[in-house]
PDB file of N, CA, C and O in Angstrom, chain B, residues numbered from 101:
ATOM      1  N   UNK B 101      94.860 -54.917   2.834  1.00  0.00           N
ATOM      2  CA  UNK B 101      93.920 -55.638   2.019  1.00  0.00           C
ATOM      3  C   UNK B 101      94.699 -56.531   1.050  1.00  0.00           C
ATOM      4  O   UNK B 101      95.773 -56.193   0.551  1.00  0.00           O
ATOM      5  N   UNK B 102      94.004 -57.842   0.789  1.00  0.00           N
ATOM      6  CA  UNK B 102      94.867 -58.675   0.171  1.00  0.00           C
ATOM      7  C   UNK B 102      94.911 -58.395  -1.498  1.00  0.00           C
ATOM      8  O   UNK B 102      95.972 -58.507  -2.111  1.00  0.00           O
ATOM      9  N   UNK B 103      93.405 -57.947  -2.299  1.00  0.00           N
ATOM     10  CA  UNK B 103      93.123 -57.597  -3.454  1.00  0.00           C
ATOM     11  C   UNK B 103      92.664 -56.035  -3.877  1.00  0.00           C
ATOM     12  O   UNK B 103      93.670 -55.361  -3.654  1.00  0.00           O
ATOM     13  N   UNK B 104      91.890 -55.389  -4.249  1.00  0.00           N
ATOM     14  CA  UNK B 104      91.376 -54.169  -4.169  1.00  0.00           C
ATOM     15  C   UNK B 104      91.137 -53.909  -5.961  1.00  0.00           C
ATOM     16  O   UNK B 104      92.035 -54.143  -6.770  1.00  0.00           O
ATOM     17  N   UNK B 105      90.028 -53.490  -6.276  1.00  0.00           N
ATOM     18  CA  UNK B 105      89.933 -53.019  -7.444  1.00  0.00           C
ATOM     19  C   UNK B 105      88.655 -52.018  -7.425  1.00  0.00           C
ATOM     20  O   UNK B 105      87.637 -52.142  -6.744  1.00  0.00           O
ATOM     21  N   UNK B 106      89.004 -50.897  -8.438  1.00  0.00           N
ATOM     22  CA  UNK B 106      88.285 -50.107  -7.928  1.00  0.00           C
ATOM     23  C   UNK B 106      87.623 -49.590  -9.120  1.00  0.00           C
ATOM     24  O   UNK B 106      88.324 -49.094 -10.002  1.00  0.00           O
ATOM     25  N   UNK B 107      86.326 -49.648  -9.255  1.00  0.00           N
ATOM     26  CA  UNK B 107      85.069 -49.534 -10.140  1.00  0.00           C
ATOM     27  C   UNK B 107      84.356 -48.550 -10.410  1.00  0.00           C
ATOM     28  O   UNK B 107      83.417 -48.282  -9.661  1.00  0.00           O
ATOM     29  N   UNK B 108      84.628 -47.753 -11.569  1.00  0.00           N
ATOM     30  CA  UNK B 108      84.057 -46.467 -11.725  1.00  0.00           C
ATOM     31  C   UNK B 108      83.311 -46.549 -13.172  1.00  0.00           C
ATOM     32  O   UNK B 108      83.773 -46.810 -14.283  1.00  0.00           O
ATOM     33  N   UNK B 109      81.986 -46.232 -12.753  1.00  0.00           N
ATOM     34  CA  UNK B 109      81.043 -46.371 -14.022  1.00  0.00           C
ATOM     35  C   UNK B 109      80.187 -44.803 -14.337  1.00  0.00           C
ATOM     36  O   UNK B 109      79.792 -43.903 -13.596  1.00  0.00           O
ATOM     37  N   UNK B 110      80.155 -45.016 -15.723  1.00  0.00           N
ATOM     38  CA  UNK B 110      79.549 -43.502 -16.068  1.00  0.00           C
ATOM     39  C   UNK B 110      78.209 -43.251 -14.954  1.00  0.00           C
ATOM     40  O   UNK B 110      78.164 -42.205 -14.306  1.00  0.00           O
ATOM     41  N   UNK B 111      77.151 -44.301 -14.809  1.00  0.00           N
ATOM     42  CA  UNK B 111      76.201 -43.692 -13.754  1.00  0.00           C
ATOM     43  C   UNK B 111      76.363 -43.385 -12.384  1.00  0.00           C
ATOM     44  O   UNK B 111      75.372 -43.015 -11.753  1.00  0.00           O
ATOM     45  N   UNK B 112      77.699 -43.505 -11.709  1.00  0.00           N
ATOM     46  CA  UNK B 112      77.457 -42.919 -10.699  1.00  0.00           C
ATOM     47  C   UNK B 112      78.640 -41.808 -10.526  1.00  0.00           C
ATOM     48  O   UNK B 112      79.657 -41.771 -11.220  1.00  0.00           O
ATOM     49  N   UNK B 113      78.347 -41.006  -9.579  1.00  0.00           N
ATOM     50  CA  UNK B 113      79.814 -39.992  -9.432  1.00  0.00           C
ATOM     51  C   UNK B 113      81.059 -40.426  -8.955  1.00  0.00           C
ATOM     52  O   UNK B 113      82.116 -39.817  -9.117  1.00  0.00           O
ATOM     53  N   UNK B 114      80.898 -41.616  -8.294  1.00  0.00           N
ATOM     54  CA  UNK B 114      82.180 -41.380  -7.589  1.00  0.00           C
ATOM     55  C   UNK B 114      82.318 -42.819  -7.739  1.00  0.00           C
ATOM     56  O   UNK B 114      81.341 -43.536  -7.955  1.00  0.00           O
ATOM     57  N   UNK B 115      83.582 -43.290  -7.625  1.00  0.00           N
ATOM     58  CA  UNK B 115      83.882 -45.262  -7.428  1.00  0.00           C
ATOM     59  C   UNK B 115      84.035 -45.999  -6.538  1.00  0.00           C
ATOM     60  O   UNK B 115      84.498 -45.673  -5.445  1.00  0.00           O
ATOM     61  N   UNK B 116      83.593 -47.355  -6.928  1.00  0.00           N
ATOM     62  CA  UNK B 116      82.954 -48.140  -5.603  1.00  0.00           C
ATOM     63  C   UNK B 116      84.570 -49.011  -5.319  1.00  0.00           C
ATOM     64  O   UNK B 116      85.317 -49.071  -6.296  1.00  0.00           O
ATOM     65  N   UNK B 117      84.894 -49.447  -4.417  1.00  0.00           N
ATOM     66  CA  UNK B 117      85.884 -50.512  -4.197  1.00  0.00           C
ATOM     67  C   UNK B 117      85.440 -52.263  -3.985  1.00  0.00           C
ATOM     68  O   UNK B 117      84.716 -52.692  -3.087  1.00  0.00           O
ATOM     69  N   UNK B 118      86.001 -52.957  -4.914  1.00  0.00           N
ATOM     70  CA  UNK B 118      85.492 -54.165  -4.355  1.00  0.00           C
ATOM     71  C   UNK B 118      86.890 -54.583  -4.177  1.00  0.00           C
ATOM     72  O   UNK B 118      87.676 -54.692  -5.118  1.00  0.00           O
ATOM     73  N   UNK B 119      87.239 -54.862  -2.692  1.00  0.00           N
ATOM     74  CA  UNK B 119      88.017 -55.884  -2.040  1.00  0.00           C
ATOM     75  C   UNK B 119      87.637 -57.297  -1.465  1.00  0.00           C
ATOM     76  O   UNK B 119      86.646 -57.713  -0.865  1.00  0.00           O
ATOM     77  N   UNK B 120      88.784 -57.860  -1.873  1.00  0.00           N
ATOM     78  CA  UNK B 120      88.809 -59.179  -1.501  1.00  0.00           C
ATOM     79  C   UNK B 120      90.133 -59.321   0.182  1.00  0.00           C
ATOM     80  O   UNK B 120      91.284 -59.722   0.004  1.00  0.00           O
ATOM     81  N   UNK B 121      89.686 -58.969   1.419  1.00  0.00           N
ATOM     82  CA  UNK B 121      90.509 -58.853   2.077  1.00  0.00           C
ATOM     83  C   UNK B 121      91.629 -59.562   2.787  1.00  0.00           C
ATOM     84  O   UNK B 121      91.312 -60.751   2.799  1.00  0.00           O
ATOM     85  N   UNK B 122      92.674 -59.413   3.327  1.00  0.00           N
ATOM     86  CA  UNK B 122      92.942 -60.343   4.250  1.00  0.00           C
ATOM     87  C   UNK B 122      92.931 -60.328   5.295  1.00  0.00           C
ATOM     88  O   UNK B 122      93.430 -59.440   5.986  1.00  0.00           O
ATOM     89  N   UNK B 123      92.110 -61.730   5.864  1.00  0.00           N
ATOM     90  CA  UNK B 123      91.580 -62.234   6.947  1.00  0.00           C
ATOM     91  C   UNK B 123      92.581 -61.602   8.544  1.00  0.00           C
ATOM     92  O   UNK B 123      92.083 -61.434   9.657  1.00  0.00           O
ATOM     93  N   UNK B 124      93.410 -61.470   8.324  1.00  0.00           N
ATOM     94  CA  UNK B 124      94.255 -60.537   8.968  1.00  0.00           C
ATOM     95  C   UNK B 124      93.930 -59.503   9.798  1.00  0.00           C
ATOM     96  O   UNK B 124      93.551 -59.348  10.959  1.00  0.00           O
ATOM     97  N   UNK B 125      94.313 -58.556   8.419  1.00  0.00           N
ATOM     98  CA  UNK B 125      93.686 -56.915   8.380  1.00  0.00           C
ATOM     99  C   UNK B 125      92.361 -56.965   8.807  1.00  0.00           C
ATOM    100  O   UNK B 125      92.305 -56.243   9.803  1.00  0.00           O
ATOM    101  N   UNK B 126      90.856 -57.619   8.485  1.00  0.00           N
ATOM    102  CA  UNK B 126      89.707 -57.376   8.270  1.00  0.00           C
ATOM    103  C   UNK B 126      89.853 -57.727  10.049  1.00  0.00           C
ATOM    104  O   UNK B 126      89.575 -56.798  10.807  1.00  0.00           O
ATOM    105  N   UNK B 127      90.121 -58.552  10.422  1.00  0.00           N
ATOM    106  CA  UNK B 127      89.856 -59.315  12.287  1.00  0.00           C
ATOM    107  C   UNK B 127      90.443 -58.057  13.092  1.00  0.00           C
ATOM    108  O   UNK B 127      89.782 -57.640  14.043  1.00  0.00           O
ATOM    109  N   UNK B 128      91.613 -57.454  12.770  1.00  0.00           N
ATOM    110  CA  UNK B 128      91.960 -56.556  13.399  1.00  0.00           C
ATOM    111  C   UNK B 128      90.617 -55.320  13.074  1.00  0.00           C
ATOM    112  O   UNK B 128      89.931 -55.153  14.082  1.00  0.00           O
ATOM    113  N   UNK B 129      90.260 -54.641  12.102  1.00  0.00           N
ATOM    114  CA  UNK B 129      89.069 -53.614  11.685  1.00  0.00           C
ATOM    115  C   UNK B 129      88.313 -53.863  12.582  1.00  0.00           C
ATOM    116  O   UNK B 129      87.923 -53.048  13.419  1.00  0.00           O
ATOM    117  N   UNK B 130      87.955 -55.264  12.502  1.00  0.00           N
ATOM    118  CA  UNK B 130      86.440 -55.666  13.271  1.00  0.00           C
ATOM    119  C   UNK B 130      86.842 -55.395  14.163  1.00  0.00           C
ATOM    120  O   UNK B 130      86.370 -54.279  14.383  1.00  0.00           O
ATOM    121  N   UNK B 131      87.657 -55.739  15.182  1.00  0.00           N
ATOM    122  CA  UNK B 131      87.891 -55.783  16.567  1.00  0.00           C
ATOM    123  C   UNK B 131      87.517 -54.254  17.115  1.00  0.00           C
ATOM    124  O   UNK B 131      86.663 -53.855  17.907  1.00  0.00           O
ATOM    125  N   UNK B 132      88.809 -53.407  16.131  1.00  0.00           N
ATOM    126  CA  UNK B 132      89.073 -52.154  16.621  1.00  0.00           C
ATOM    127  C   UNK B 132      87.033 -51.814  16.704  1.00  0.00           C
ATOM    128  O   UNK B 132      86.580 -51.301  17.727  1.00  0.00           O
ATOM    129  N   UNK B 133      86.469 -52.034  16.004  1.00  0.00           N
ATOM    130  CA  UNK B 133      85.129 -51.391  15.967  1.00  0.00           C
ATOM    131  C   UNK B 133      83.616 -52.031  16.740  1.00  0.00           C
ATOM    132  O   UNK B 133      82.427 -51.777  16.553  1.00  0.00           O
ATOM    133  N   UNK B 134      84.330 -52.950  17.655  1.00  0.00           N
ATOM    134  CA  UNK B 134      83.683 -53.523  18.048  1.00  0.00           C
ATOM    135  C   UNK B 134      82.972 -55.309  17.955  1.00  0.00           C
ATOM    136  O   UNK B 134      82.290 -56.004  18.708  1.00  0.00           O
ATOM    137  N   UNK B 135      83.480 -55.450  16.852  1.00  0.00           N
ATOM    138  CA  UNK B 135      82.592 -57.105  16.251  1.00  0.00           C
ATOM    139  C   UNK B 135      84.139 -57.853  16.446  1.00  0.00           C
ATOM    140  O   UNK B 135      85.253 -57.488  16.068  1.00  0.00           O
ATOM    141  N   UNK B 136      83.675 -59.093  17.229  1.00  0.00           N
ATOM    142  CA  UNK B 136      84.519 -59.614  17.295  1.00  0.00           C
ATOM    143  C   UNK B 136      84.181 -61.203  16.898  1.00  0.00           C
ATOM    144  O   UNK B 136      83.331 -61.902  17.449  1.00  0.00           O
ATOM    145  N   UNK B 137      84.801 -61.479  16.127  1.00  0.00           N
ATOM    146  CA  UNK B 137      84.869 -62.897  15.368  1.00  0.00           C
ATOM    147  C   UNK B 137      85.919 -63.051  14.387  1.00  0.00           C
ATOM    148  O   UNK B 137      86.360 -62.008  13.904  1.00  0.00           O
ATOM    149  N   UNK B 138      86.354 -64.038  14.040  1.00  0.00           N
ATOM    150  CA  UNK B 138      87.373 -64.552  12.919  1.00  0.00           C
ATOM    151  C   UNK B 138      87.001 -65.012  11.776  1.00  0.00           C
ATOM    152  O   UNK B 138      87.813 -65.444  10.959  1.00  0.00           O
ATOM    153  N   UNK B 139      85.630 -64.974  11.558  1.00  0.00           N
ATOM    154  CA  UNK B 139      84.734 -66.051  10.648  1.00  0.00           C
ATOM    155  C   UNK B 139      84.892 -64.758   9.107  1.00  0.00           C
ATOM    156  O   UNK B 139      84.041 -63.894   8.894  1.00  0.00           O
ATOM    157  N   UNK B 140      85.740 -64.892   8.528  1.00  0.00           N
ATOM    158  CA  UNK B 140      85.902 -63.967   7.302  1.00  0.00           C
ATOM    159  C   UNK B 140      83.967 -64.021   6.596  1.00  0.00           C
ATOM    160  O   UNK B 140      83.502 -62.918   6.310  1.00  0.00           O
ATOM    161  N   UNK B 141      83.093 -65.199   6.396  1.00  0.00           N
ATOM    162  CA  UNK B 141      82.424 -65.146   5.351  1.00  0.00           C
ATOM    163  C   UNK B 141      81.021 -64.002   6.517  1.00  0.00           C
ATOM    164  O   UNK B 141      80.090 -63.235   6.268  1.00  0.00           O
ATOM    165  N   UNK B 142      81.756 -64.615   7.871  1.00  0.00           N
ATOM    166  CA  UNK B 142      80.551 -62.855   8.251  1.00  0.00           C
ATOM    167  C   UNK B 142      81.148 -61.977   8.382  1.00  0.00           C
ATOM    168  O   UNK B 142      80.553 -61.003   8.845  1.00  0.00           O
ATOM    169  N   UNK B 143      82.575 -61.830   8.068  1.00  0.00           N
ATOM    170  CA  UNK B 143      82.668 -60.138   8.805  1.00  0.00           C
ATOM    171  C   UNK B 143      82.393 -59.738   7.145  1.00  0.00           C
ATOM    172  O   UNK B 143      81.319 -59.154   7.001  1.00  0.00           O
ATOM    173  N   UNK B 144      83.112 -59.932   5.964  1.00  0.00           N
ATOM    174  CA  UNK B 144      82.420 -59.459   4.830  1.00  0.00           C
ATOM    175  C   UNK B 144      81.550 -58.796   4.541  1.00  0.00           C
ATOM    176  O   UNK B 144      81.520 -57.799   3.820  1.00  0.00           O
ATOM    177  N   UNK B 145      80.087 -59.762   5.575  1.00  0.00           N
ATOM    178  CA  UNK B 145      78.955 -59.254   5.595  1.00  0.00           C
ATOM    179  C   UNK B 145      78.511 -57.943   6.563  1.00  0.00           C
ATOM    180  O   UNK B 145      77.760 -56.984   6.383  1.00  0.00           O
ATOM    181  N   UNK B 146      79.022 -58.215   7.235  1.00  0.00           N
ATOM    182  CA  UNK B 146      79.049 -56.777   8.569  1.00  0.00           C
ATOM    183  C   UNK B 146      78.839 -55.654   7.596  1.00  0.00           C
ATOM    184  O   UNK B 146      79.420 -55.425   6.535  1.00  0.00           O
ATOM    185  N   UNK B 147      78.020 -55.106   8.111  1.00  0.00           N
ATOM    186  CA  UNK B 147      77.495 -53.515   8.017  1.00  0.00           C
ATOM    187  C   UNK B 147      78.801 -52.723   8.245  1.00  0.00           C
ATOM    188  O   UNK B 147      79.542 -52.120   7.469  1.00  0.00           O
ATOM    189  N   UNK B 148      78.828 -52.964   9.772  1.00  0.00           N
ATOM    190  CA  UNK B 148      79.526 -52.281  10.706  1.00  0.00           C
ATOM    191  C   UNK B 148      81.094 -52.365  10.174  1.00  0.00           C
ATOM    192  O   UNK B 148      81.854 -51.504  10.617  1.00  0.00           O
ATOM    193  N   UNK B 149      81.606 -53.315   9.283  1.00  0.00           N
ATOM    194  CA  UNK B 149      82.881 -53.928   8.975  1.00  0.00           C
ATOM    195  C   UNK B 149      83.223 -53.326   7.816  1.00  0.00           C
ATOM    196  O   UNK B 149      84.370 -53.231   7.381  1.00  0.00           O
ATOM    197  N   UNK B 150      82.148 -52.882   7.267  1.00  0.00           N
ATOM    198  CA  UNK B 150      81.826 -52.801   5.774  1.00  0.00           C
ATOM    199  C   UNK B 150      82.103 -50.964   5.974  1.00  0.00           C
ATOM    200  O   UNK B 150      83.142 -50.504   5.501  1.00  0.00           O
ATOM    201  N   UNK B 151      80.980 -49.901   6.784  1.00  0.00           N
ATOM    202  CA  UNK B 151      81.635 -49.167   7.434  1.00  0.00           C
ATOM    203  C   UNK B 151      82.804 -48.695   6.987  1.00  0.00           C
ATOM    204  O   UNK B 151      83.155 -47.936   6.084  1.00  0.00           O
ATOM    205  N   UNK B 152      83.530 -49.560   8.154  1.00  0.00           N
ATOM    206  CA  UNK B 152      84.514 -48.715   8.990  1.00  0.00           C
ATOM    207  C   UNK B 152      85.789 -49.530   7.605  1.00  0.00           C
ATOM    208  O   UNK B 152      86.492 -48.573   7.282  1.00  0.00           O
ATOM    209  N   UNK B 153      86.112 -50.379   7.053  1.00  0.00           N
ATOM    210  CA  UNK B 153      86.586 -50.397   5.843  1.00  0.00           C
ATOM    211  C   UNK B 153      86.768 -49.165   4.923  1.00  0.00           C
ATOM    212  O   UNK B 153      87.887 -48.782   4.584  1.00  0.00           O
ATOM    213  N   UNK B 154      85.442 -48.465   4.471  1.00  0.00           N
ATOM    214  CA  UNK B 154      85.160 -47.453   3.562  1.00  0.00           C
ATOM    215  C   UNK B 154      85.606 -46.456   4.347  1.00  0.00           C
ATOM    216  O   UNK B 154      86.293 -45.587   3.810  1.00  0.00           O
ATOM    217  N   UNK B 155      85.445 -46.406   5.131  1.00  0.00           N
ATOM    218  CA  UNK B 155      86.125 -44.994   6.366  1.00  0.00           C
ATOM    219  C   UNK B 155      87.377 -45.152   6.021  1.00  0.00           C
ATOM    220  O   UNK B 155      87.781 -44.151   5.429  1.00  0.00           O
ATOM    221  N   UNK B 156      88.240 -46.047   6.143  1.00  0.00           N
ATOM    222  CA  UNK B 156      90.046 -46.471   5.963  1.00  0.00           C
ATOM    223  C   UNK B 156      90.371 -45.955   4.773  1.00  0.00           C
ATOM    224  O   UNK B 156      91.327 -45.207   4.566  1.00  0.00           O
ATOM    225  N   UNK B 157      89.227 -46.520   3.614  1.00  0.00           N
ATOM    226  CA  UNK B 157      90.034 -46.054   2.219  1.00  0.00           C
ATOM    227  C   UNK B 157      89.730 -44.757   1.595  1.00  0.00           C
ATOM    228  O   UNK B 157      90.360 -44.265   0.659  1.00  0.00           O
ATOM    229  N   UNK B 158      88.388 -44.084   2.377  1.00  0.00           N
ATOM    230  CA  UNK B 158      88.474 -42.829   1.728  1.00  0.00           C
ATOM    231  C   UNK B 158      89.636 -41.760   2.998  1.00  0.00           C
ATOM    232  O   UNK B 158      90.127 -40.676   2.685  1.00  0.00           O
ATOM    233  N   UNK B 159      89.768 -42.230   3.937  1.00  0.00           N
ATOM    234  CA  UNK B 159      90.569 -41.332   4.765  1.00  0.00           C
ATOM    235  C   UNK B 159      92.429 -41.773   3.729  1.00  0.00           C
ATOM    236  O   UNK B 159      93.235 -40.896   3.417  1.00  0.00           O
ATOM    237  N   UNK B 160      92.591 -43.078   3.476  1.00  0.00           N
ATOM    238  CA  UNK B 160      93.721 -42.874   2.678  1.00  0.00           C
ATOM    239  C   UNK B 160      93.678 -42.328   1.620  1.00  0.00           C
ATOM    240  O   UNK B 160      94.728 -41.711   1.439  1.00  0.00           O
ATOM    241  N   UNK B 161      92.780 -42.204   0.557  1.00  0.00           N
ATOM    242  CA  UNK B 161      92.324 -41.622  -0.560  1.00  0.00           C
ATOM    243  C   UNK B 161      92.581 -39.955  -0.449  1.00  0.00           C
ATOM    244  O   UNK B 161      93.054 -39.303  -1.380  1.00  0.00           O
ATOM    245  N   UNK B 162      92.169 -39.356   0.913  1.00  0.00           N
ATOM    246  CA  UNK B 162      92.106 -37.876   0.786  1.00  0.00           C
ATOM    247  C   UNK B 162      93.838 -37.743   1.428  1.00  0.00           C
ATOM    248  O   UNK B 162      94.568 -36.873   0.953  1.00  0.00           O
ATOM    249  N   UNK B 163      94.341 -38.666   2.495  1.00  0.00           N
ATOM    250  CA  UNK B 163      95.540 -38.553   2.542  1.00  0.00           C
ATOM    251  C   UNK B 163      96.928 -38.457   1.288  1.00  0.00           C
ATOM    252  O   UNK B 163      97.992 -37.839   1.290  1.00  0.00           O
ATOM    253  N   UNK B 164      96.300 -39.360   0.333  1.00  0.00           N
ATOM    254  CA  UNK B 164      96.836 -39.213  -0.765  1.00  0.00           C
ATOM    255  C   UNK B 164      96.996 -37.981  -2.431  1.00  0.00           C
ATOM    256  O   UNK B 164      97.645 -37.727  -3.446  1.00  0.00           O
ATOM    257  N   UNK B 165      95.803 -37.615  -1.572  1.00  0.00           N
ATOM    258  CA  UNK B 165      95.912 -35.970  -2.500  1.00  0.00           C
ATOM    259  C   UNK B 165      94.625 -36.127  -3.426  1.00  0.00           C
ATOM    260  O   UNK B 165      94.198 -35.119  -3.988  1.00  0.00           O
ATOM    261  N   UNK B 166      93.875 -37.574  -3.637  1.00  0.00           N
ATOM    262  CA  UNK B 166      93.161 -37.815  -4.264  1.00  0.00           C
ATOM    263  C   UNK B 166      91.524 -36.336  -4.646  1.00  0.00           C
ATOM    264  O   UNK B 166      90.643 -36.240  -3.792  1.00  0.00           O
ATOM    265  N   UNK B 167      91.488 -35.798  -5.418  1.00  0.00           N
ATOM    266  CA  UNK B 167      90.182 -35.075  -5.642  1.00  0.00           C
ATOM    267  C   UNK B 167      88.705 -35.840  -5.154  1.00  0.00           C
ATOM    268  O   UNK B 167      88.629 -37.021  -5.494  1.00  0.00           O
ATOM    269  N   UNK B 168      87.722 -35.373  -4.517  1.00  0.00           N
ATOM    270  CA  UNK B 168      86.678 -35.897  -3.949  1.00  0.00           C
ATOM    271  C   UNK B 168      85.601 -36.803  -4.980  1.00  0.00           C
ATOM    272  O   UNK B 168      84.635 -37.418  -4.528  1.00  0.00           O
ATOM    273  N   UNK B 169      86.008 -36.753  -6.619  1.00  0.00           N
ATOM    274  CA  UNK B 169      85.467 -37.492  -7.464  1.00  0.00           C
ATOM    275  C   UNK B 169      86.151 -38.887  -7.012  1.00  0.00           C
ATOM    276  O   UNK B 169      85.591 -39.962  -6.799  1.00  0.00           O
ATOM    277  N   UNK B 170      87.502 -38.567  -6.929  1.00  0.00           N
ATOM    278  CA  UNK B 170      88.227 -40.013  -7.018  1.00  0.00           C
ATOM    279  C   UNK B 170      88.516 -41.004  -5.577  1.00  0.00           C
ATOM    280  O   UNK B 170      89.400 -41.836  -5.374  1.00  0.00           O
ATOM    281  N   UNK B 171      87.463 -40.570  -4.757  1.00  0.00           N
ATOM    282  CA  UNK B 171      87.656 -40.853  -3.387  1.00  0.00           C
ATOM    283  C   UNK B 171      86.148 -41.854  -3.867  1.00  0.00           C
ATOM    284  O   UNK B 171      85.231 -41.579  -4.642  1.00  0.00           O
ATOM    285  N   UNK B 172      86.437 -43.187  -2.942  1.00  0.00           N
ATOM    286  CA  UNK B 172      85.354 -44.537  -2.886  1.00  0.00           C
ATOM    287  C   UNK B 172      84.421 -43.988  -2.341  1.00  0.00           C
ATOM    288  O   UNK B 172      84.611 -43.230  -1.390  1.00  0.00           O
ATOM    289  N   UNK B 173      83.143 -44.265  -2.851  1.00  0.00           N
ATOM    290  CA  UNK B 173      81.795 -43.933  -2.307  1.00  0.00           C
ATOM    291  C   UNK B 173      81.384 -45.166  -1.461  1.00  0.00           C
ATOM    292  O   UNK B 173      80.587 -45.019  -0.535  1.00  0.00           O
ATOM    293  N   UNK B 174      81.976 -46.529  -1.799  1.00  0.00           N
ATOM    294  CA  UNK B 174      81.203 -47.055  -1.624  1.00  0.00           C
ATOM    295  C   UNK B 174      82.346 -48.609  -1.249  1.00  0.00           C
ATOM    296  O   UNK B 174      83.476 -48.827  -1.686  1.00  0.00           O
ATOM    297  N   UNK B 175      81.697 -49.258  -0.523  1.00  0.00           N
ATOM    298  CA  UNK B 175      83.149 -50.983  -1.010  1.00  0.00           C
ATOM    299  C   UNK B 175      81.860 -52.410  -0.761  1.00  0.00           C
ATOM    300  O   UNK B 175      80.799 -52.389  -0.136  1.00  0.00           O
ATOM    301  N   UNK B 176      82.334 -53.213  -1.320  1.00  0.00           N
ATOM    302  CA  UNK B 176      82.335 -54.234  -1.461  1.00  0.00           C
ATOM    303  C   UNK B 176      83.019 -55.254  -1.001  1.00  0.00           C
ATOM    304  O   UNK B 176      83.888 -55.596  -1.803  1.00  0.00           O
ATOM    305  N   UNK B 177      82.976 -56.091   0.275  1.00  0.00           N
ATOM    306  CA  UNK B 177      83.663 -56.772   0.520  1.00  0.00           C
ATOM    307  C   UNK B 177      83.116 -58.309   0.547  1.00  0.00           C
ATOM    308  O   UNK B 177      82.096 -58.784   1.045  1.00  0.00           O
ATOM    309  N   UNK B 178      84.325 -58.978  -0.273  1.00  0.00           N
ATOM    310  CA  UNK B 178      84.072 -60.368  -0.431  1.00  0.00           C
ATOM    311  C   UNK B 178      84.941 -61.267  -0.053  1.00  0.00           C
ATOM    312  O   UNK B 178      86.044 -60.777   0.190  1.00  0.00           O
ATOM    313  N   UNK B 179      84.856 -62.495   0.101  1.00  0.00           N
ATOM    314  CA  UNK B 179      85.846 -63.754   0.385  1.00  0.00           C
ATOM    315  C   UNK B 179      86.474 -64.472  -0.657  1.00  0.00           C
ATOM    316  O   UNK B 179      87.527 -65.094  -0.517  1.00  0.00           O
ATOM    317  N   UNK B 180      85.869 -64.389  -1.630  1.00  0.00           N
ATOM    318  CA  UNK B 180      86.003 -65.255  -3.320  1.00  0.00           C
ATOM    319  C   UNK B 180      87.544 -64.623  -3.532  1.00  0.00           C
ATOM    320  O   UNK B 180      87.815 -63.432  -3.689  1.00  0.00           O
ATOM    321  N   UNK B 181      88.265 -65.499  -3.502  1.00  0.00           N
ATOM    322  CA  UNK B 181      89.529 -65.245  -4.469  1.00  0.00           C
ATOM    323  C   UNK B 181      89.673 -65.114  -5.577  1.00  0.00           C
ATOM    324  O   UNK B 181      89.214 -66.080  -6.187  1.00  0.00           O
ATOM    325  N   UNK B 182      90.328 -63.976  -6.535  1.00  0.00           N
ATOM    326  CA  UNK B 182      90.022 -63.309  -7.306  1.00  0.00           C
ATOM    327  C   UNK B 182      91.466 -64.797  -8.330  1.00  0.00           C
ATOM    328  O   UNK B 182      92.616 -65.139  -8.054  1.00  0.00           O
ATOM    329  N   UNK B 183      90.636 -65.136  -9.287  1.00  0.00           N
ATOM    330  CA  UNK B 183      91.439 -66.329 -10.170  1.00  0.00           C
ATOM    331  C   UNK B 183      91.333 -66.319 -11.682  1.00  0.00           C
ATOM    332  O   UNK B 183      90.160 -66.410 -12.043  1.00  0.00           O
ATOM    333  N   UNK B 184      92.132 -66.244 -12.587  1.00  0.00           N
ATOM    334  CA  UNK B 184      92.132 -66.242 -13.704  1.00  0.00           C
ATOM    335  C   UNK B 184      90.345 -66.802 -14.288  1.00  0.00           C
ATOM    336  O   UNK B 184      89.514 -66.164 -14.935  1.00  0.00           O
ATOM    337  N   UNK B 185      90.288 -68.063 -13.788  1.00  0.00           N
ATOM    338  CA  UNK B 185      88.920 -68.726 -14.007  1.00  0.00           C
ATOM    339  C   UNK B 185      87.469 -67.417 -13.434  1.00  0.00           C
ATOM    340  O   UNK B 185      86.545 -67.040 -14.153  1.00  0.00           O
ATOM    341  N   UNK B 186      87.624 -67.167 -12.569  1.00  0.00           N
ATOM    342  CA  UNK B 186      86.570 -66.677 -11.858  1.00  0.00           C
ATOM    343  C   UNK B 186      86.436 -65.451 -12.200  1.00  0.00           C
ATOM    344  O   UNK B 186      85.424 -64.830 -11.878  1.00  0.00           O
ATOM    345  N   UNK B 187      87.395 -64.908 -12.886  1.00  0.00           N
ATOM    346  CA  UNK B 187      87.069 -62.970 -13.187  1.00  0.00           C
ATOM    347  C   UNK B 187      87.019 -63.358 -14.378  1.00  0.00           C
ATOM    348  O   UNK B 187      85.870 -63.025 -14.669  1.00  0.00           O
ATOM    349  N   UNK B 188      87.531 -63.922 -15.465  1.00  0.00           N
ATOM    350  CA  UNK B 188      87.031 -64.458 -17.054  1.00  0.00           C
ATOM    351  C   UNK B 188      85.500 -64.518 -17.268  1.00  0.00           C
ATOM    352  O   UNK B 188      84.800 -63.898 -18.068  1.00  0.00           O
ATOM    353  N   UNK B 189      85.034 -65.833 -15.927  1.00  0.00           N
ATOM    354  CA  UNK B 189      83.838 -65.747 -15.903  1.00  0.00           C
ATOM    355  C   UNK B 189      82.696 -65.366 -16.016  1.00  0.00           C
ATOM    356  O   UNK B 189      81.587 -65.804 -16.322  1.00  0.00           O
ATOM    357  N   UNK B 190      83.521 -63.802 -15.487  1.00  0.00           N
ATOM    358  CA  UNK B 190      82.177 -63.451 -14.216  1.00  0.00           C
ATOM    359  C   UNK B 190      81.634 -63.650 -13.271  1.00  0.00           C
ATOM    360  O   UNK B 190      80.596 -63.012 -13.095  1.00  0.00           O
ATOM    361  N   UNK B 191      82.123 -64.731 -12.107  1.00  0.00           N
ATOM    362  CA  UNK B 191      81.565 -65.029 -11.405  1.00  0.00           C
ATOM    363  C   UNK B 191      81.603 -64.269  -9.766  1.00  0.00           C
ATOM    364  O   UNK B 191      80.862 -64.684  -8.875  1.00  0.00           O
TER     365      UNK B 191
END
């Protein structure tokens, strides 16, 4: 993954991941799982992409020794490059 930040708020139990991926990594995911295209602004959108992503990081998460609080419930995947301007923002 090209970015990764990972979002933990008092209302929920466990933290969400929002990655920003690379187009790379994400074409290979898709493939392995079936969807095949190069078009980053749909695989983002993929269910199925979206999935099998969250499958990768909580299986590294428990590989890593991580406790089941601190394992991703959840990800977010986007195309927006993460830029001084654009996370200041908010956007």
């Amino acid at each position: 993954m090209a970015n990764i930040c990972i979002y933990a708020s008092a209302d929920r139990a466990r933290p969400v991941a929002i990655v920003v991926p690379a187009t790379s990594v994400l074409v290979k995911i898709a493939a392995n799982n079936g969807v095949e295209t190069h078009d980053l602004d749909r695989l983002v959108k993929n269910e199925k992409v979206k999935g099998a992503v969250l499958k990768e990081l909580q299986n590294a998460g428990r590989k890593a020794g991580l406790a089941g609080f601190e394992i991703v419930d959840g990800v977010i995947l986007t195309d927006l490059v993460w830029t001084i301007q654009n996370v200041s923002l908010g956007v």
